[in-house]
Structures are given as C-alpha cells and as structure tokens.
C-alpha positions in Angstrom: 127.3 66.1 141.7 123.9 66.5 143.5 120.7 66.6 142.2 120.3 70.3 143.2 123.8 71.0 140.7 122.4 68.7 137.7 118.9 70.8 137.7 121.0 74.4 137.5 123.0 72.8 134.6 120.2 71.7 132.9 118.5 75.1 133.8 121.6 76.4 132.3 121.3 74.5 129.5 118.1 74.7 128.5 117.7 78.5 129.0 121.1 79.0 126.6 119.1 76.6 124.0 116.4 79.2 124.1 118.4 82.0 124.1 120.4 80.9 121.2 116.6 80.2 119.3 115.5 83.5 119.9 118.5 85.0 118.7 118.3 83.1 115.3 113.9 84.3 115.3 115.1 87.8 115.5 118.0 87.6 113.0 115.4 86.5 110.6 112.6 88.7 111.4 114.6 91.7 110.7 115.6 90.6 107.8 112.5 90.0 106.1 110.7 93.2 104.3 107.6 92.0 103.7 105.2 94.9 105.1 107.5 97.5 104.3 106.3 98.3 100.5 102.9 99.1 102.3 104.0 100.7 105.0 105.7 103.2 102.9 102.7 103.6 100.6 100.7 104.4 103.8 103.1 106.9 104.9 102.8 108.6 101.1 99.5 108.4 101.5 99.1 110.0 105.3 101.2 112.8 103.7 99.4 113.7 100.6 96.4 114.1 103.0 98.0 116.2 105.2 99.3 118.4 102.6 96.0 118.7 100.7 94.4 119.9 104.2 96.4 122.5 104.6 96.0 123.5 101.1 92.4 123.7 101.0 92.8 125.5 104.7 95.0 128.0 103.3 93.0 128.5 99.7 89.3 128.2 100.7 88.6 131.8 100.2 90.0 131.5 96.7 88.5 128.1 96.2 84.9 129.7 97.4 85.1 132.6 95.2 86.2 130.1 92.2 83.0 128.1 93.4 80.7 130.5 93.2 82.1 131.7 89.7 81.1 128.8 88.1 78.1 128.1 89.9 76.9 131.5 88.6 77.6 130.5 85.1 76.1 127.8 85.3 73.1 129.5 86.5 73.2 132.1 83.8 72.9 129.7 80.9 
C-alpha cells in the first residue's frame, strides 16, 4: 500500500468518524424541547395581537362613539 492509499483511508476514516458524530449531534438536538414552551407562547401571543388589531380596526367607529359617551358624562357631572 502507498502512501497516497493510506492518506485516502485515513481520509476515509476520519470523515466517517465525523459523519457518524454529527449524526448522533443532530439525533439529540431534535430531541430536546427546550425553547418550544416559549416559542409557543410567542406564537399565542403574535396572535392575540393580531386579532385585537383587527378588532379595534373593524369597531373603532363603535368604540369612538362609546368614547365620547362617557367622556361626555364625565364632563356633565
């Protein structure tokens, strides 16, 4: 065997090593669950805010005359 065979073996070798590490990294990163509780309480969170936008889009005429109700009453005691 030349010297040129024994570095592709060990090449080989050592890039299977790596290969095989990487594997086992992955395996356990997507396994673990750390992040996801906040993750989904973000999501919750963008969503709620989303849907109160488009609430107070779809009501502010409403809500305006309800503001102006009680700032009137206010203003009359």
């Amino acid at each position: 065997m030349n010297a040129a065979t024994r570095t592709i073996r060990r090449w080989e070798y050592q890039s299977a090593r790596v290969a095989a590490a990487l594997r086992v990294r992955m395996r356990q990163a997507l396994r673990r669950e750390s992040g996801q509780g906040t993750t989904e309480y973000a999501i919750l969170v963008g969503v709620l805010v989303v849907i109160a936008i488009v609430a107070i889009t779809l009501f502010k005429p409403k809500i305006q005359q309800l503001w102006d109700a009680i700032a009137s009453g206010i203003n009359g005691l």
